[in-house]
N, CA, C and O atoms as a GROMACS GRO file, in nm:
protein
  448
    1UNK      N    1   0.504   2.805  -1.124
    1UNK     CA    2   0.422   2.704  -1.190
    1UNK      C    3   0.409   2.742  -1.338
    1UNK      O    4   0.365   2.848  -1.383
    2UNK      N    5   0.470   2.606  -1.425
    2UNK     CA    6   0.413   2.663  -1.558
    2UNK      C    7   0.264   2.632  -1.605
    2UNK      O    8   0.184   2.559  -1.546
    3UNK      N    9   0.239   2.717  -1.746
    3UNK     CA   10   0.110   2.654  -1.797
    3UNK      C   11   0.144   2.571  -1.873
    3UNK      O   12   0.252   2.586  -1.930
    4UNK      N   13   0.063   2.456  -1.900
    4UNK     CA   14   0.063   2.373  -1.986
    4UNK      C   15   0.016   2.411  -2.118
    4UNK      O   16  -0.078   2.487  -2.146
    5UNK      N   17   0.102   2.341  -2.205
    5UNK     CA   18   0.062   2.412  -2.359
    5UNK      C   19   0.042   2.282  -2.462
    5UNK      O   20   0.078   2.164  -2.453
    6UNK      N   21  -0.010   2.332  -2.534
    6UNK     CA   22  -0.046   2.185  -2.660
    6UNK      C   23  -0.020   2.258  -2.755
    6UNK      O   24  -0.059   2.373  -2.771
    7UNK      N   25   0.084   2.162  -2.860
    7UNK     CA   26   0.138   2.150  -2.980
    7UNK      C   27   0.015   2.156  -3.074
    7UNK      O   28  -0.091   2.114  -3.029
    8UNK      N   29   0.018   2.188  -3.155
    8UNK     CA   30  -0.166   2.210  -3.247
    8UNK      C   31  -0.081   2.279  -3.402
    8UNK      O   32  -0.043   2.394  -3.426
    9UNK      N   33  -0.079   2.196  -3.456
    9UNK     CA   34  -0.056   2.227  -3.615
    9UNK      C   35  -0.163   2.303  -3.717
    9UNK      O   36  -0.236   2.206  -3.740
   10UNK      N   37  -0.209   2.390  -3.778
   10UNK     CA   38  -0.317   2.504  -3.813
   10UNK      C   39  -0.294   2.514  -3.979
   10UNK      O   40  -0.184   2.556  -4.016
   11UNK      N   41  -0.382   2.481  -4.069
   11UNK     CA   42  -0.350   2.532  -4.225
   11UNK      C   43  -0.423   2.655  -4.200
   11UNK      O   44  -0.535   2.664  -4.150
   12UNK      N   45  -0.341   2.757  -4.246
   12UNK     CA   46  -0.388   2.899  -4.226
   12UNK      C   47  -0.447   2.990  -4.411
   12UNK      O   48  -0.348   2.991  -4.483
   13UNK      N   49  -0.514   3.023  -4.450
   13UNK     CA   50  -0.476   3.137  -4.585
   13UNK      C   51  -0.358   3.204  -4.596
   13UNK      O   52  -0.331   3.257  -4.488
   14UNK      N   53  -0.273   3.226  -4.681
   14UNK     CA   54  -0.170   3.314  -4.659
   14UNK      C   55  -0.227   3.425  -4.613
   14UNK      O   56  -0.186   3.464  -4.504
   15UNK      N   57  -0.316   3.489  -4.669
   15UNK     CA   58  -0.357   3.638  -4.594
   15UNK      C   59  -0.360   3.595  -4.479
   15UNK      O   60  -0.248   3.613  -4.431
   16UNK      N   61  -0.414   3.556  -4.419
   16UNK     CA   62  -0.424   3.578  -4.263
   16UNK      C   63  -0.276   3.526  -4.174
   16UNK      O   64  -0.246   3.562  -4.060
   17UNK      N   65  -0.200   3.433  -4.260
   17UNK     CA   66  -0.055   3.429  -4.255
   17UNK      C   67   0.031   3.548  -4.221
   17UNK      O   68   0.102   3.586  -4.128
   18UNK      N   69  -0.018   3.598  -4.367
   18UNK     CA   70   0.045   3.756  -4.357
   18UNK      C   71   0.037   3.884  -4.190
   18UNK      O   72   0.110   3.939  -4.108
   19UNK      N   73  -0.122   3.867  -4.232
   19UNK     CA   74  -0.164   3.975  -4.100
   19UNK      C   75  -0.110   3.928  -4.014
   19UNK      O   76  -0.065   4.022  -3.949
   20UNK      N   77  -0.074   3.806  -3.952
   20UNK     CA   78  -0.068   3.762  -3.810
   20UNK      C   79   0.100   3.802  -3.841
   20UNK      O   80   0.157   3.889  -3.775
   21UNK      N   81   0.165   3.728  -3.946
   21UNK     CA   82   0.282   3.803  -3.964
   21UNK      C   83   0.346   3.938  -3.900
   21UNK      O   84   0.431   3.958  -3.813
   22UNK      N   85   0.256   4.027  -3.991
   22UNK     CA   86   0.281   4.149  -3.966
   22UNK      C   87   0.240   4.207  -3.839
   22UNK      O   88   0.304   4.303  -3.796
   23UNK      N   89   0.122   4.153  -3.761
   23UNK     CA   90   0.110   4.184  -3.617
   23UNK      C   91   0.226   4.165  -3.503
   23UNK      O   92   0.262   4.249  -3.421
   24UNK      N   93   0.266   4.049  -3.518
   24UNK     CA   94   0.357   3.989  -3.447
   24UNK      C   95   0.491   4.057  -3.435
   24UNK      O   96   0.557   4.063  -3.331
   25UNK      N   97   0.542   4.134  -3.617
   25UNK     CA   98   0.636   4.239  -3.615
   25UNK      C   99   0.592   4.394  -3.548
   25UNK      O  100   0.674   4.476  -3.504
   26UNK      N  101   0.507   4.404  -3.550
   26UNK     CA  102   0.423   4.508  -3.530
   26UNK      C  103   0.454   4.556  -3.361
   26UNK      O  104   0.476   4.669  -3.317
   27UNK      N  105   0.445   4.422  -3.290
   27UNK     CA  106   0.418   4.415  -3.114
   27UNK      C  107   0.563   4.353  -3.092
   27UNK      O  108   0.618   4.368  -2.982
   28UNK      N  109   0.632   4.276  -3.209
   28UNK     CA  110   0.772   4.273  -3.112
   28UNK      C  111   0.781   4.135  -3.084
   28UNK      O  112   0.887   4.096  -3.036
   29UNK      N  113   0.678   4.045  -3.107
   29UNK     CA  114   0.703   3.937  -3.082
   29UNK      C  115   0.689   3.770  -3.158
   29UNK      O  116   0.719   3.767  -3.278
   30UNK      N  117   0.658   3.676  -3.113
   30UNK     CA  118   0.741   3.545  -3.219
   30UNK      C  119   0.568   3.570  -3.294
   30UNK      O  120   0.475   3.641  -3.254
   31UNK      N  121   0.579   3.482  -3.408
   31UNK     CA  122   0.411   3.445  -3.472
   31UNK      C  123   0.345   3.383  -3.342
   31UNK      O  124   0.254   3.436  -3.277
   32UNK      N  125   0.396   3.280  -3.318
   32UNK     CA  126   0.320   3.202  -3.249
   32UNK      C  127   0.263   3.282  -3.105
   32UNK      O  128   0.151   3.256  -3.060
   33UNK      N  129   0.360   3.385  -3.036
   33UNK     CA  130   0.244   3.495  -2.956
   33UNK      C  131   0.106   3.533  -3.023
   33UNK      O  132  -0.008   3.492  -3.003
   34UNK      N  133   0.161   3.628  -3.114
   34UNK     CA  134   0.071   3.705  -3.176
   34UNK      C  135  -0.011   3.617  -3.213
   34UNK      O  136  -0.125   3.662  -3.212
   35UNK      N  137  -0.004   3.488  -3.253
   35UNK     CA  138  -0.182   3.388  -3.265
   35UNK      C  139  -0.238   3.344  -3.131
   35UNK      O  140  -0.349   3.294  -3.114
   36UNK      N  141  -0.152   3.368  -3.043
   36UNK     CA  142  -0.190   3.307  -2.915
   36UNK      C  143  -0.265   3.455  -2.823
   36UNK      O  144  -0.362   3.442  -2.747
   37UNK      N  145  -0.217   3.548  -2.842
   37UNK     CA  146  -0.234   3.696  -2.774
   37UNK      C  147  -0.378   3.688  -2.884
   37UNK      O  148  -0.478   3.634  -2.836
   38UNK      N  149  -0.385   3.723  -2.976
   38UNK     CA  150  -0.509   3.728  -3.068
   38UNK      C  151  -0.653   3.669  -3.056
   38UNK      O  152  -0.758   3.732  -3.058
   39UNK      N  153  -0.626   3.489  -3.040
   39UNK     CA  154  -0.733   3.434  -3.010
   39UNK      C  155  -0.780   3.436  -2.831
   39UNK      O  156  -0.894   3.412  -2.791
   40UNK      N  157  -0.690   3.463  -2.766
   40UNK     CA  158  -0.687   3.505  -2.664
   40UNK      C  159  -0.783   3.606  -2.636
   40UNK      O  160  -0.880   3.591  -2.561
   41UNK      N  161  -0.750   3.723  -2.704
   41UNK     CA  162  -0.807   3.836  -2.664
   41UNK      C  163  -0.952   3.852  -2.762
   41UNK      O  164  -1.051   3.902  -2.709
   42UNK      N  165  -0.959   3.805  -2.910
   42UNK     CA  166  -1.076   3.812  -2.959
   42UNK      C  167  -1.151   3.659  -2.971
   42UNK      O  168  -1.269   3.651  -3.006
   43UNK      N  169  -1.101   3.583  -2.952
   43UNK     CA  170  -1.202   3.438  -3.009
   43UNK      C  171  -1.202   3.448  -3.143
   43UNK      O  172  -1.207   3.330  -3.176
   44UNK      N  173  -1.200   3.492  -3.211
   44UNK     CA  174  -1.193   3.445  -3.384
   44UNK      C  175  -1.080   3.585  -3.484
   44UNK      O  176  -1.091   3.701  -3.524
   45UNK      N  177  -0.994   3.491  -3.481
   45UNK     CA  178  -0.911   3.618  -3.579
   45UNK      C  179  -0.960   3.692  -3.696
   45UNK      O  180  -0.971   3.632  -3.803
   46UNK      N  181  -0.992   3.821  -3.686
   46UNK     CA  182  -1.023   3.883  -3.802
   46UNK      C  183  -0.933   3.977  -3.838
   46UNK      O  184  -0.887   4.065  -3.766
   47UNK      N  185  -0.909   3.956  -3.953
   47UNK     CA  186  -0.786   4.102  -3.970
   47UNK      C  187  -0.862   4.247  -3.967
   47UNK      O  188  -0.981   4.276  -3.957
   48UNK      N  189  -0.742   4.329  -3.979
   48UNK     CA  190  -0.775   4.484  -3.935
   48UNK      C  191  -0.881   4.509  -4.035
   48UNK      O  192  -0.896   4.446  -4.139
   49UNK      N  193  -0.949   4.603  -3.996
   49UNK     CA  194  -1.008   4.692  -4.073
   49UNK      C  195  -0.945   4.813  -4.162
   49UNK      O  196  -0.842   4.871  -4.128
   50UNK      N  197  -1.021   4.847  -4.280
   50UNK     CA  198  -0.908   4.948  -4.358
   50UNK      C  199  -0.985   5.095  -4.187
   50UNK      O  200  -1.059   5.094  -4.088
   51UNK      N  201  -0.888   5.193  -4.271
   51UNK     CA  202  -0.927   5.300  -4.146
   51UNK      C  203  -0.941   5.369  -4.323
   51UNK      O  204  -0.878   5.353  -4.427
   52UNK      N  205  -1.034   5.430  -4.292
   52UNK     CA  206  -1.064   5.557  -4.360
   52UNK      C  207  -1.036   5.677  -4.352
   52UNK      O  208  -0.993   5.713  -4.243
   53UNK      N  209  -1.048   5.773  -4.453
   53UNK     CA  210  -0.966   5.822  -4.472
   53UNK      C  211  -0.983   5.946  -4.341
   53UNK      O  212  -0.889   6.004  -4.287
   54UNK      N  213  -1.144   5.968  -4.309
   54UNK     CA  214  -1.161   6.034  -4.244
   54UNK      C  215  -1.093   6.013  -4.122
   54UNK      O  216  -1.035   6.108  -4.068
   55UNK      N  217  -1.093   5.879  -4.062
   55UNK     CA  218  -0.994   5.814  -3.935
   55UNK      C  219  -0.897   5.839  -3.940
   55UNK      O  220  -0.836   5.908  -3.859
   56UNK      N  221  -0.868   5.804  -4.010
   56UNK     CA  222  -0.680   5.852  -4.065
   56UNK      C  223  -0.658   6.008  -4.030
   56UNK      O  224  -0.578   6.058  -3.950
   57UNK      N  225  -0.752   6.068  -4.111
   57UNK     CA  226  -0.710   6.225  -4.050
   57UNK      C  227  -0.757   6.256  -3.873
   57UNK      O  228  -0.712   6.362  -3.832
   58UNK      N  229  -0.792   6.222  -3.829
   58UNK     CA  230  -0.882   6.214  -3.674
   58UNK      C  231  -0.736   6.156  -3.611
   58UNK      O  232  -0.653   6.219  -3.547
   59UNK      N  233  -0.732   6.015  -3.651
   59UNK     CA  234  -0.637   5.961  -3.594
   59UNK      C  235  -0.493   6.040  -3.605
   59UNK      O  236  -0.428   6.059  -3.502
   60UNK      N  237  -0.434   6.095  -3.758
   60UNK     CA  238  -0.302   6.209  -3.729
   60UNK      C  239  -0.317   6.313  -3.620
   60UNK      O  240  -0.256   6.317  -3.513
   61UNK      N  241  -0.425   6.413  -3.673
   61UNK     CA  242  -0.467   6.528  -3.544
   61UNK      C  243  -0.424   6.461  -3.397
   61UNK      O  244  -0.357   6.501  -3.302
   62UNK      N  245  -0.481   6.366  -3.421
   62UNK     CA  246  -0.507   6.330  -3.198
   62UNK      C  247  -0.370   6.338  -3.182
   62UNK      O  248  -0.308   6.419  -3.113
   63UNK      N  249  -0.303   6.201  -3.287
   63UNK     CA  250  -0.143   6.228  -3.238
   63UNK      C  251  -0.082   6.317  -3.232
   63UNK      O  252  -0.002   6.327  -3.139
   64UNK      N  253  -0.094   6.415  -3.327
   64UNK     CA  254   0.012   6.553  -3.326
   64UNK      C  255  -0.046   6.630  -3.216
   64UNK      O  256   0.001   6.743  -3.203
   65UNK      N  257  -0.146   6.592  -3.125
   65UNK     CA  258  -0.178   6.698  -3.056
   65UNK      C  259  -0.301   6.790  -3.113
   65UNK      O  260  -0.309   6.902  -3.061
   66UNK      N  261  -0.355   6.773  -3.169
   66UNK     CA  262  -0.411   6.907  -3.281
   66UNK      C  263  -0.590   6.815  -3.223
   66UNK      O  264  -0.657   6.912  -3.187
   67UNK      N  265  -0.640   6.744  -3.212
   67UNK     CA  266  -0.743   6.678  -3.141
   67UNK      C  267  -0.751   6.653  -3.030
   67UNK      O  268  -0.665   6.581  -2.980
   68UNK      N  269  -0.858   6.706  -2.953
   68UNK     CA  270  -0.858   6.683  -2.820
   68UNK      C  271  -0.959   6.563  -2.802
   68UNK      O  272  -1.016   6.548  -2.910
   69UNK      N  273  -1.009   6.461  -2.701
   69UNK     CA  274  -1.055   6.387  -2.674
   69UNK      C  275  -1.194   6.469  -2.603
   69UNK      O  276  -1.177   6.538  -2.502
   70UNK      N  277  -1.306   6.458  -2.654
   70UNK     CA  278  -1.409   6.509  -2.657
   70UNK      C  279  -1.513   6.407  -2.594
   70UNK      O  280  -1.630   6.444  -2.602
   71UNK      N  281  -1.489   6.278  -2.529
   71UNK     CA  282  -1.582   6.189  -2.525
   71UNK      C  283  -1.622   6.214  -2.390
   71UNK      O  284  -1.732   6.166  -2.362
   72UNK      N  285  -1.537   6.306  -2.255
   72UNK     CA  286  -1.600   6.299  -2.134
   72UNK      C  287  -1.705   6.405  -2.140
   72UNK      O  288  -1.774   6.415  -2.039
   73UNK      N  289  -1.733   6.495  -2.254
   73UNK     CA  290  -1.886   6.547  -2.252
   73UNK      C  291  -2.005   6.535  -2.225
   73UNK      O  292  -2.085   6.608  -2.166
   74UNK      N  293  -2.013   6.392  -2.293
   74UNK     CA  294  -2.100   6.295  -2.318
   74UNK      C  295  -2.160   6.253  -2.172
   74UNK      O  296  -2.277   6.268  -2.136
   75UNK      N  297  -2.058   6.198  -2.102
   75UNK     CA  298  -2.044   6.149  -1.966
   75UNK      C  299  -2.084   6.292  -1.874
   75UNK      O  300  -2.176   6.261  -1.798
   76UNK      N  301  -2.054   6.407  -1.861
   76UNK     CA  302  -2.057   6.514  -1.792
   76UNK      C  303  -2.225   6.568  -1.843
   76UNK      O  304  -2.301   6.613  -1.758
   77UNK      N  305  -2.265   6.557  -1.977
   77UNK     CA  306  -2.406   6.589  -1.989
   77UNK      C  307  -2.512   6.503  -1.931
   77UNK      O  308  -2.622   6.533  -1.884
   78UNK      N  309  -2.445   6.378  -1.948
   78UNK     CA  310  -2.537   6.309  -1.859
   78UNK      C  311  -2.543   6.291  -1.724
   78UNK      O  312  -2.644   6.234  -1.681
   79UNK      N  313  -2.449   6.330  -1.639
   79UNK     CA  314  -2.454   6.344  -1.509
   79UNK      C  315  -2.470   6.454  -1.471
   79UNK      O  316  -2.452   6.474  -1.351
   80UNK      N  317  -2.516   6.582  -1.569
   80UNK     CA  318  -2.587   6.669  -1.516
   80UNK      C  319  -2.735   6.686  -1.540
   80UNK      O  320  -2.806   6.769  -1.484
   81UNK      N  321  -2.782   6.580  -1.647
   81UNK     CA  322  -2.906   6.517  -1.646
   81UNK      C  323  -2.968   6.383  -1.584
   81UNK      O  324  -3.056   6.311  -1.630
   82UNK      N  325  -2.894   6.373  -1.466
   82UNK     CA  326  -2.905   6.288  -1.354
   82UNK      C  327  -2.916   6.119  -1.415
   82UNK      O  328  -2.985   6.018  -1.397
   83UNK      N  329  -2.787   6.171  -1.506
   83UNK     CA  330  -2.829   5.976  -1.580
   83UNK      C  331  -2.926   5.982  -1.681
   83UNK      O  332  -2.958   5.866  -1.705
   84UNK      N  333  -3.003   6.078  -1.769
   84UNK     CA  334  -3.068   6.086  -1.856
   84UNK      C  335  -2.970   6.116  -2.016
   84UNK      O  336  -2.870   6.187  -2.015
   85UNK      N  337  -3.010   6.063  -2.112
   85UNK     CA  338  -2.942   6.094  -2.219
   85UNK      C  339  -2.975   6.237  -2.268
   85UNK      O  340  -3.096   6.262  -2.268
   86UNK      N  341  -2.888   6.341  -2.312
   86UNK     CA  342  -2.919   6.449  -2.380
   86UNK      C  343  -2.999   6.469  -2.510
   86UNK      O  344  -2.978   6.404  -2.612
   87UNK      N  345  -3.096   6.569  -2.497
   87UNK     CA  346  -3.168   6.568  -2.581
   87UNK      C  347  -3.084   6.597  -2.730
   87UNK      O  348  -2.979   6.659  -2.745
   88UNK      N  349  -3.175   6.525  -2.839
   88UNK     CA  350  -3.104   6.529  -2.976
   88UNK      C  351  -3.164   6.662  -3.022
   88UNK      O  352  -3.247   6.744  -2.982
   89UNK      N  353  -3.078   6.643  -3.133
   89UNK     CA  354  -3.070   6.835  -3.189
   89UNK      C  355  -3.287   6.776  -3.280
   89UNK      O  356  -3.374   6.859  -3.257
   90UNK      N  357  -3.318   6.684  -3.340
   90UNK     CA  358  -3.464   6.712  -3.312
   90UNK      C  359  -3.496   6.737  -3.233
   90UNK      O  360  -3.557   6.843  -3.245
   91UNK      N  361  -3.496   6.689  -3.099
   91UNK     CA  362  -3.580   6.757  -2.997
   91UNK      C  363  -3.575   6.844  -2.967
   91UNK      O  364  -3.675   6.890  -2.913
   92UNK      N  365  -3.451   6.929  -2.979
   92UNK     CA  366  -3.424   7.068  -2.925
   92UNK      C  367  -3.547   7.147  -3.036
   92UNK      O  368  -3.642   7.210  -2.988
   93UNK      N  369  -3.523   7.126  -3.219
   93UNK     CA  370  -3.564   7.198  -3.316
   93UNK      C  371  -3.684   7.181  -3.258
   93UNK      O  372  -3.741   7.289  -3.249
   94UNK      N  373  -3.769   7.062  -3.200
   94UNK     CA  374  -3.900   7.070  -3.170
   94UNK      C  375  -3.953   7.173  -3.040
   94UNK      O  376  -4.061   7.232  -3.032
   95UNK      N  377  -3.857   7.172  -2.957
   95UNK     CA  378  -3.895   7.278  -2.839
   95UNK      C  379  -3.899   7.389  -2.873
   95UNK      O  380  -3.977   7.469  -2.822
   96UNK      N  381  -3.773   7.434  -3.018
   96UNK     CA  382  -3.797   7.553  -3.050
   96UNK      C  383  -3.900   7.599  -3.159
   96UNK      O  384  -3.931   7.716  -3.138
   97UNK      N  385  -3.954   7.555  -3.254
   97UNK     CA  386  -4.069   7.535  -3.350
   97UNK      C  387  -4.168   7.625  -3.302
   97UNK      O  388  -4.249   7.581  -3.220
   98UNK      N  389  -4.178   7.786  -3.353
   98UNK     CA  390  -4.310   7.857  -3.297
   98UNK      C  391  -4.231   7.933  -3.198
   98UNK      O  392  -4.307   8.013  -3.142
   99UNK      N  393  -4.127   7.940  -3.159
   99UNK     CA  394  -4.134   8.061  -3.023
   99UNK      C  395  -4.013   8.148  -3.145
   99UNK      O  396  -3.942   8.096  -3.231
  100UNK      N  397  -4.030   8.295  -3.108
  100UNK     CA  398  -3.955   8.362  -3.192
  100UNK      C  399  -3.790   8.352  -3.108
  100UNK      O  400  -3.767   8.336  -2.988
  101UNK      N  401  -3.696   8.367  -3.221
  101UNK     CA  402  -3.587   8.397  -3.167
  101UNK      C  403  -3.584   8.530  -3.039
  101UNK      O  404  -3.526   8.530  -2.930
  102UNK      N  405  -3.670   8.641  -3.105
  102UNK     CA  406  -3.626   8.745  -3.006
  102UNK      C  407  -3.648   8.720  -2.864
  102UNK      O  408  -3.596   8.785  -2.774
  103UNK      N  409  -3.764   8.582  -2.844
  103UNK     CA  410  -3.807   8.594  -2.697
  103UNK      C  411  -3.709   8.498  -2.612
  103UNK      O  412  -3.709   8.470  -2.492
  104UNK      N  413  -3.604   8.450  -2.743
  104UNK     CA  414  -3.529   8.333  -2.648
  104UNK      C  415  -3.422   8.435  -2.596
  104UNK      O  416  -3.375   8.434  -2.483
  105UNK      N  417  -3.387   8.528  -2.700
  105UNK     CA  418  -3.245   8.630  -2.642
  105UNK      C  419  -3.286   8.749  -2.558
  105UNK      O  420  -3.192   8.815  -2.512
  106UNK      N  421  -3.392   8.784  -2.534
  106UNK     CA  422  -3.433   8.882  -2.457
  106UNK      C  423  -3.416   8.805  -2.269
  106UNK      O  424  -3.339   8.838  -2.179
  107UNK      N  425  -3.558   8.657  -2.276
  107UNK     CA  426  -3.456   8.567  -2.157
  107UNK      C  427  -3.384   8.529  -2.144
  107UNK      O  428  -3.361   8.486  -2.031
  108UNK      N  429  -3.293   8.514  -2.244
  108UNK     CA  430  -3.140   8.505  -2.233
  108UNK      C  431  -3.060   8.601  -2.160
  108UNK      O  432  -2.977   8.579  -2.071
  109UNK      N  433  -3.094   8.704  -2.209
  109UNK     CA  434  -2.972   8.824  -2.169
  109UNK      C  435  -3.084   8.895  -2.019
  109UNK      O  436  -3.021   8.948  -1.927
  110UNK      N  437  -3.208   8.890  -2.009
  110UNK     CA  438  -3.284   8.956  -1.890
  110UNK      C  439  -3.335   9.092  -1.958
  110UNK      O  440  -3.302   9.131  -2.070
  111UNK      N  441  -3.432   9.166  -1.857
  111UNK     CA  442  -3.448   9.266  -1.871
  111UNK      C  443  -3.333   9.348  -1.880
  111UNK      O  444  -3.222   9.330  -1.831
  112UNK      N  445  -3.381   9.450  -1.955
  112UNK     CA  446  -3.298   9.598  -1.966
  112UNK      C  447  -3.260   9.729  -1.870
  112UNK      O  448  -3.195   9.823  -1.916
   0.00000   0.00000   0.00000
C-alpha cells in the first residue's frame, strides 16, 4: 500500500534553502526527503545550532575515544538513593560546616 502524497509548492529564505540543502547532502538524500524527514521529526524547521567551542572539543574527545560517557552515574546515584536526586555540592558544604576535617578521616579510616 502506498501513502498518499500532496504536491505543495513552499517560498523558502535562501538560508534555510541552504541548510535543508546541506542536510539532505549530509544524510544522502533528495531535498525534498530532508524537508519531509525534518518537519516530520521536529514540526517547525530550525536550523542547527552553532556548537561551541567547548562542544566541539567534548564532541572530538568522545569520538577519538579520549571521553567516556559519564551520564549512567547520574542514573546509578539515584537508584542507590532509591529514586531520590543526589545531594548538591551546597548541601554536602552545609552538612559539612562546623565538624572538623580530622573527625571525618579518623571515621573514615576507624579506630587505630
Amino acid at each position: 500500500m502506498t501513502e498518499e502524497t500532496v504536491k505543495l509548492t513552499v517560498r523558502l529564505p535562501a538560508q534555510l534553502h541552504r541548510v535543508l540543502t546541506e542536510r539532505a547532502a549530509e544524510y544522502n538524500v533528495s531535498l525534498n526527503q530532508a524537508v519531509v524527514d525534518t518537519l516530520t521529526a521536529e514540526w517547525v524547521v530550525k536550523p542547527p545550532a552553532e556548537e561551541t567551542e567547548r562542544e566541539k572539543v567534548r564532541r572530538v574527545l568522545r569520538e577519538a575515544g579520549m571521553l567516556a560517557d559519564m551520564s549512567w552515574t547520574n542514573e546509578l546515584a539515584k537508584e542507590l538513593l532509591n529514586g531520590e536526586e543526589p545531594a548538591t555540592l551546597e548541601e554536602v558544604r552545609d552538612w559539612l560546616t562546623g565538624v572538623p576535617l580530622t573527625e571525618w578521616i579518623i571515621e573514615d579510616r576507624g579506630p587505630r
